[in-house]
C-alpha positions as CSV (number, residue, x, y, z in Angstrom):
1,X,0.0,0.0,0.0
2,X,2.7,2.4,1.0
3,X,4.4,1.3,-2.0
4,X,1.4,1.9,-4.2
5,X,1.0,5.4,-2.7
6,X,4.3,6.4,-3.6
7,X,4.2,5.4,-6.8
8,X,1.0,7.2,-7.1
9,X,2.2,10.5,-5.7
10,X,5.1,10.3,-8.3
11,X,2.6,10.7,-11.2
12,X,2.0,14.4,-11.4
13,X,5.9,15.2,-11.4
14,X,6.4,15.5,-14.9
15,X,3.1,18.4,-15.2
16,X,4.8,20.3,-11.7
17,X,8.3,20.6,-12.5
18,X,8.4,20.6,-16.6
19,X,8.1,24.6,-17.4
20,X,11.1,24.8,-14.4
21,X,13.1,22.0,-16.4
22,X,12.1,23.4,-19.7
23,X,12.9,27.1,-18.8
24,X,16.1,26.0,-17.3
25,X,17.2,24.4,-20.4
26,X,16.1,27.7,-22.3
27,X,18.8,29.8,-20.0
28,X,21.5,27.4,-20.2
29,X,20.8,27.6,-24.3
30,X,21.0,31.4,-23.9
31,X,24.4,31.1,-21.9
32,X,26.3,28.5,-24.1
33,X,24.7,29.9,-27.3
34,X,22.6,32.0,-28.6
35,X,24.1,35.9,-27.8
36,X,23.8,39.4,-29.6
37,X,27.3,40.8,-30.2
38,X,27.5,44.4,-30.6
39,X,31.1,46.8,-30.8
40,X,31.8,50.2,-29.4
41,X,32.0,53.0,-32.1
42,X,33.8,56.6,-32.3
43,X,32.7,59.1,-34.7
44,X,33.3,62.9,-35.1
45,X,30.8,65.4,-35.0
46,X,28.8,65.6,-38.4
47,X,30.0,62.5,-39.8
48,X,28.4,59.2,-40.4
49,X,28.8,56.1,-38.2
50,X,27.8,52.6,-39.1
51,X,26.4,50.3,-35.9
52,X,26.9,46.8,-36.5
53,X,24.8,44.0,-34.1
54,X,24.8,40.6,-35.1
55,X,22.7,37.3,-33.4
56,X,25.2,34.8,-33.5
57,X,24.3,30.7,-33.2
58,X,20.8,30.2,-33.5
59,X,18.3,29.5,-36.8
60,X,15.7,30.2,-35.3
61,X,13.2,33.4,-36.4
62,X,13.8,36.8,-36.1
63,X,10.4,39.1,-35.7
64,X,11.9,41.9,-34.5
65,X,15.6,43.9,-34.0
66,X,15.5,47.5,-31.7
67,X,17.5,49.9,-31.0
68,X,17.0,51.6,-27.4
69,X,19.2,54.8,-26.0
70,X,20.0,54.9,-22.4
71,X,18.7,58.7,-21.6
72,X,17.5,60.6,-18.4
73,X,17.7,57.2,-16.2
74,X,16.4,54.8,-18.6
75,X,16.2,53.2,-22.0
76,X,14.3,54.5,-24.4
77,X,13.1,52.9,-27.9
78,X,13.8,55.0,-30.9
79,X,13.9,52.4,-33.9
80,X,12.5,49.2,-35.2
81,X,13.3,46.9,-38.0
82,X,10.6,44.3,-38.5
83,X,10.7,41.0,-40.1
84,X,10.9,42.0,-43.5
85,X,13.7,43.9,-43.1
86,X,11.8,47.6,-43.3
87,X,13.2,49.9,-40.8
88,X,11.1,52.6,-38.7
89,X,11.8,55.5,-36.6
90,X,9.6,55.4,-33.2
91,X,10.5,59.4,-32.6
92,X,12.2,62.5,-34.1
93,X,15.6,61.4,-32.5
94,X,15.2,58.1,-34.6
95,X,14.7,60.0,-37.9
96,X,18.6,60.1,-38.6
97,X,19.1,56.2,-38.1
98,X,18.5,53.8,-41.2
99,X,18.7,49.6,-41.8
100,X,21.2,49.6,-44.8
101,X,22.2,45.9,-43.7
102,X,21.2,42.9,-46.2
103,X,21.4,40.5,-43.9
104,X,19.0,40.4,-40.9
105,X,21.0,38.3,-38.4
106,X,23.9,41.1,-39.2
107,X,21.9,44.4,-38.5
108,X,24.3,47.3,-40.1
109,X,22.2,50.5,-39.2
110,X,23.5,54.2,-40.2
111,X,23.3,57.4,-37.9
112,X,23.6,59.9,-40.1
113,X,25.0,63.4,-39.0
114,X,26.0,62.7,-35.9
115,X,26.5,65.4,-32.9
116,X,27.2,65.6,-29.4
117,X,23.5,64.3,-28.4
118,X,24.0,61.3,-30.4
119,X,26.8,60.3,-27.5
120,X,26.1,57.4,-24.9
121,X,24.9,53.9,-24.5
122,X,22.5,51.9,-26.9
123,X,20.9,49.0,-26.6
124,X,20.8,46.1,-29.7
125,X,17.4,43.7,-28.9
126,X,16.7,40.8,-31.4
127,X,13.2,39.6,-30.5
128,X,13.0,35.8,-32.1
129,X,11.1,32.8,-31.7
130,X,10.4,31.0,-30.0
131,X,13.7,31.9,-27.8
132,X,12.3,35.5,-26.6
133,X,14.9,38.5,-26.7
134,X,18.6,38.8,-27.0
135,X,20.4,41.9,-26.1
136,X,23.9,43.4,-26.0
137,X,24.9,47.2,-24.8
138,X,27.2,49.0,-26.5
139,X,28.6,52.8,-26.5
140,X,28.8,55.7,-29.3
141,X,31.3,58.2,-28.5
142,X,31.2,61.1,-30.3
143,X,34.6,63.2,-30.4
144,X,33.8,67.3,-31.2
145,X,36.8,69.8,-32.4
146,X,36.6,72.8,-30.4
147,X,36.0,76.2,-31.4
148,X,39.7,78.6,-30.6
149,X,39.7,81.8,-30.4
150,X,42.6,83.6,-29.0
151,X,42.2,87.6,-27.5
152,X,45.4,90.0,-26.8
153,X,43.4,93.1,-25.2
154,X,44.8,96.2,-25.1
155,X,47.0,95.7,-22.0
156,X,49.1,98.9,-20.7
157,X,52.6,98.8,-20.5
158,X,54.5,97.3,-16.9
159,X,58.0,97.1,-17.6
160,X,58.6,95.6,-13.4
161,X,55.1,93.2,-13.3
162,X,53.7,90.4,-14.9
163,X,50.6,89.8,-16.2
164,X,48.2,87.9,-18.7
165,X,49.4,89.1,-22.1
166,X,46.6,86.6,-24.4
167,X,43.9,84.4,-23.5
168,X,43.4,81.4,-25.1
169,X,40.1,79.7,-25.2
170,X,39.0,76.0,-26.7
171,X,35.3,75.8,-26.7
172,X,33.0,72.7,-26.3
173,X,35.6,70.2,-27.0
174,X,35.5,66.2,-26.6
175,X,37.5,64.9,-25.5
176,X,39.6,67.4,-23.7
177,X,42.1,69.2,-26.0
178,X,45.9,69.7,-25.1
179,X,47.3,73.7,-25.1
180,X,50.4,75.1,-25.2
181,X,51.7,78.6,-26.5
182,X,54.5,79.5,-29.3
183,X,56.6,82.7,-28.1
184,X,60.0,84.2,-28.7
185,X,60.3,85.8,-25.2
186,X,60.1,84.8,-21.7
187,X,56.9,83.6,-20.6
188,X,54.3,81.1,-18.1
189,X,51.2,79.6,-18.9
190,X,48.3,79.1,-16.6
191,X,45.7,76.4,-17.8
192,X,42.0,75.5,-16.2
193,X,39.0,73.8,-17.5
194,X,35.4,73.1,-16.7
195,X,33.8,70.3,-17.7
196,X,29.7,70.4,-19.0
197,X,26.9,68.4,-18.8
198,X,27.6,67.1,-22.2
199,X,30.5,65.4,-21.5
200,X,32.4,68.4,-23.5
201,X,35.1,70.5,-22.3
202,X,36.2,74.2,-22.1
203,X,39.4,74.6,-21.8
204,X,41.6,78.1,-21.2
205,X,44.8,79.5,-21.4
206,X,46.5,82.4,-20.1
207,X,50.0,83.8,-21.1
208,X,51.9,85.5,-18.5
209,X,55.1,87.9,-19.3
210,X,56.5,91.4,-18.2
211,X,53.9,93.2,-20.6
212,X,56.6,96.1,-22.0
213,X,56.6,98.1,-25.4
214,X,59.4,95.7,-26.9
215,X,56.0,93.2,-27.2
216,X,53.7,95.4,-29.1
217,X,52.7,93.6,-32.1
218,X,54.6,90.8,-31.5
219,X,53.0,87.6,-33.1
220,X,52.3,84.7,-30.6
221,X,50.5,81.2,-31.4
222,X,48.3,79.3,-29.0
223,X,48.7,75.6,-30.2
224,X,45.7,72.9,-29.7
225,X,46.1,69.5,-30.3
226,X,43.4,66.0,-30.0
227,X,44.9,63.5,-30.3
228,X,42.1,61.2,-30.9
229,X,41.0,63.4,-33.8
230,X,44.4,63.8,-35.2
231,X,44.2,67.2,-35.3
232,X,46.1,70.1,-34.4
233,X,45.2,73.7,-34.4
234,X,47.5,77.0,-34.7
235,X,45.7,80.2,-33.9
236,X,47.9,83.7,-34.0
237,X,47.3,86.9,-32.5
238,X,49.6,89.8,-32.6
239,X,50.1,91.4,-28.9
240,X,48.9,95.0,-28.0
241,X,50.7,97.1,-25.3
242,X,49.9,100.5,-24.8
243,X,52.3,102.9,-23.8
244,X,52.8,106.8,-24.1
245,X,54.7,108.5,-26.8
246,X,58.3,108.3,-27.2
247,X,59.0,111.7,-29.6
248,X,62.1,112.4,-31.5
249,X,62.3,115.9,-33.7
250,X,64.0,115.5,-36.9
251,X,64.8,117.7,-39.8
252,X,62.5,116.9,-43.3
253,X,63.2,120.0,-45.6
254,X,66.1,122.4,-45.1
255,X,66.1,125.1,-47.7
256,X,68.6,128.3,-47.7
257,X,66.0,130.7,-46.0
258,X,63.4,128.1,-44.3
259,X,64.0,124.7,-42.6
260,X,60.8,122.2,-41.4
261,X,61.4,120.1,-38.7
262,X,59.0,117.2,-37.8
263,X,57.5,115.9,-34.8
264,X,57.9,112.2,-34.6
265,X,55.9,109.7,-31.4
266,X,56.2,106.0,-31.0
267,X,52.8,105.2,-29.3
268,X,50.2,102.8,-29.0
269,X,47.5,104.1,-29.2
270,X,48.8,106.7,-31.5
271,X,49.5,110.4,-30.5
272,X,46.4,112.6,-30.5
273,X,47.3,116.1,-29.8
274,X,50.8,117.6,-30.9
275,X,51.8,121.1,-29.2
276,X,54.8,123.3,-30.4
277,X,56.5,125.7,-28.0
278,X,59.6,127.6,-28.6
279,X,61.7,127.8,-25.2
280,X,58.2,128.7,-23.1
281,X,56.7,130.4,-25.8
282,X,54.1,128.2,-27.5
283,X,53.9,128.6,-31.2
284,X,51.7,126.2,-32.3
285,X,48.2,124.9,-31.6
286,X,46.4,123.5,-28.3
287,X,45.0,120.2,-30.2
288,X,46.6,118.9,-33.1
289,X,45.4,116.1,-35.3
290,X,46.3,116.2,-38.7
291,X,48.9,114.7,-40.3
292,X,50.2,118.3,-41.6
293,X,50.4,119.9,-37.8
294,X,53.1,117.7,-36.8
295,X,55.3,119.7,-39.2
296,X,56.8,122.9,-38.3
297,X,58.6,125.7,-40.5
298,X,61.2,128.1,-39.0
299,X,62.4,131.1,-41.5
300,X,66.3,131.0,-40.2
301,X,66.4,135.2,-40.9
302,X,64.3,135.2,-37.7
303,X,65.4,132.4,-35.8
304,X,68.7,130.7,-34.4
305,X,70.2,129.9,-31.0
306,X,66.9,128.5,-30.0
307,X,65.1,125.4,-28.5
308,X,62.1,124.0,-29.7
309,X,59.9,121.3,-27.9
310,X,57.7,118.9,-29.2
311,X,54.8,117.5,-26.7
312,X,53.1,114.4,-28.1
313,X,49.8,112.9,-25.8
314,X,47.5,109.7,-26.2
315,X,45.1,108.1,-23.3
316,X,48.5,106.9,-21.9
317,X,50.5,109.8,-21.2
318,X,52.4,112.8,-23.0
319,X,56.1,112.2,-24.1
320,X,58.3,115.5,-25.2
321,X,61.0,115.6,-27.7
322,X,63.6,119.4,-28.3
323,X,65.0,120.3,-31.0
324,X,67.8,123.1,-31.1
325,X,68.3,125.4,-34.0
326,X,71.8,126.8,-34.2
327,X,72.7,130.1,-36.0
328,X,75.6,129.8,-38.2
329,X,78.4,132.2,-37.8
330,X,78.6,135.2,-39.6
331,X,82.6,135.6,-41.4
332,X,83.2,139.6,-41.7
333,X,85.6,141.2,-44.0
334,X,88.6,142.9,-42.0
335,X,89.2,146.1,-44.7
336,X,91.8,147.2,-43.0
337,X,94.2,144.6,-43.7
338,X,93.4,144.2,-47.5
339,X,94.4,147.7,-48.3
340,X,98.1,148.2,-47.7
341,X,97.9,144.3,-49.6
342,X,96.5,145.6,-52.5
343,X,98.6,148.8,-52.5
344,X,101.9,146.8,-52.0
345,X,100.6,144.4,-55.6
346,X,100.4,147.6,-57.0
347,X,104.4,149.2,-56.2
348,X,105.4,146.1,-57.1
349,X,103.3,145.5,-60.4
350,X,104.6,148.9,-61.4
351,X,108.3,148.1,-60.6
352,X,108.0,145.0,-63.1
353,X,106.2,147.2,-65.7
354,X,109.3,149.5,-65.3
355,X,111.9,146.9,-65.4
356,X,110.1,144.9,-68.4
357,X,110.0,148.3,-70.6
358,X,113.7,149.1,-69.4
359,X,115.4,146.0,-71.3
360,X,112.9,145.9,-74.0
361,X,115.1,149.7,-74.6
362,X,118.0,148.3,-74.6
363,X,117.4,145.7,-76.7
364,X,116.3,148.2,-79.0
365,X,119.7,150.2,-79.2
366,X,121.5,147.2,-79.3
């Protein structure tokens, strides 16, 4: 009897434990064969990037392949490609994707256009039967070149302490660009960065020296290199101190009776008013700002022995150059001397006159 029971209460174990053995042997199928195997992929902004998923050993049907995006905390469908191979966008973000593969088991889809949004995890799912889904997660990195732009502001002149000279600035990069500065004079460079959002970079660079007027216009190059991207950027800027004028009078026209002398200032910015003054008289004008009024014309009958100054002023300060006209001797005639000269030529032109007719004579009577 106890026998009999046993036997009897062994019965129903095939209908209790059969969808436990069966799913069983479905995950130990997933785990020794059938898999989805998906790669990473790198593109730069704007181009094209071909995803490649492919279901690897099973026959069995496909009904379905999607493509998911891991975004604000969780995954998100975005494209489809049913059985017959036609591909369809779920939403607007799904618009730039396209099935260009001929193959179903090898899914080759296309992002067209691609941009810094397009960055981040994805998800391939191959829905087939009677198995169920297969999945694989894989990553698009999208690598951006960074907009440079390098500033030199006008930056007044220090000749004892340093300062920023130029600014160098790498916008919205990815990954993070390297920086460094071309120069011919002694320098430092101070780098920081923030990091966005995005997962892009802005990157800054400032140049340090002794900001003097030997600099002014001096060409400098901020240098930015990825790597990844193979790329290397050289952006120039040419420096801008500003100082106040340095003048120097010189002589352009020198006639007999008249001489112009011009007023010449090394500034930046340049020299806007130009006064004249003769020892602590002035001569010229209060503001100056032609080109002509920087020349000055001195008659030399009414002038000589004098000093003339030349005050040049920008925004940064006023610089004076002199210039000093000399009168040139005047070489007088002593009369007093010449006279008993000329009348000793004379007695002694006569006395020849008198000897020269005396033997002319006596050749005569000879």
């Amino acid at each position: 009897m106890q026998n009999w029971v046993y036997w009897h209460s062994s019965l129903p174990l095939p209908s209790k434990y059969m969808y436990s053995i069966l799913l069983f042997l479905l995950l130990l199928l997933r785990v020794n064969g059938t898999r989805v195997v998906s790669e990473p992929v790198s593109v730069k902004s704007g181009k094209n990037v071909t995803i490649n998923c492919k279901l690897v050993d099973t026959s069995e049907v496909i009904q379905q392949i999607s493509l998911q995006k891991y975004t604000s905390g969780k995954w998100e469908n975005f494209f489809v490609i049913s059985q017959d191979g036609a591909g369809k966008a779920l939403n607007e973000f799904g618009k730039r994707f396209s099935f260009i593969g001929k193959e179903q088991r090898h899914a080759s889809i296309l992002l067209q256009k691609t941009s810094l949004l397009d960055d981040g995890e994805y998800k391939c799912i191959f829905t087939i039967f009677p198995s169920g889904t297969f999945e694989d997660v894989f990553r698009i990195t999208v690598y951006v070149q960074p907009s440079v732009t390098v500033q030199s502001e006008d930056i007044p002149e220090d000749v004892t302490t340093e300062g920023v000279i130029a600014v160098c600035t790498a916008v919205n990069g990815k990954l993070k660009p390297d920086m460094s500065w071309i120069a011919t004079f002694e320098h430092r460079v101070e780098m920081n960065f923030v990091v966005h959002s995005n997962g892009s970079s802005t990157v800054q660079s400032q140049l340090f020296a002794v900001p003097s007027r030997m600099l002014n216009q001096v060409e400098v190059f901020c240098v930015v290199e990825q790597p990844v991207l193979a790329t290397k950027m050289n952006t120039t800027v040419n420096l801008s101190i500003t100082y106040a004028p340095i003048v120097t009078v010189r002589i352009a026209e020198s006639e007999s009776d008249k001489m112009v002398i011009l007023c010449e200032a090394d500034a930046n910015p340049a020299a806007e008013k130009f006064v004249w003054k003769k020892e602590s008289d002035i001569i010229g004008f209060d503001n100056v700002t032609s080109e002509e009024n920087r020349h000055l014309t001195l008659m030399l009958a009414n002038e000589g022995n004098k000093q003339y100054f030349c005050k040049a002023t920008n925004v940064r300060g006023t610089g004076v150059g002199t210039f000093y006209l000399k009168s040139a001797p005047v070489h007088r005639i002593n009369t007093a001397g010449i006279i008993p000269l000329l009348i000793i030529i004379l007695v002694m032109g006569i006395c020849l006159w008198l000897l020269v007719k005396k033997r002319n004579w006596k050749l005569s009577q000879a």
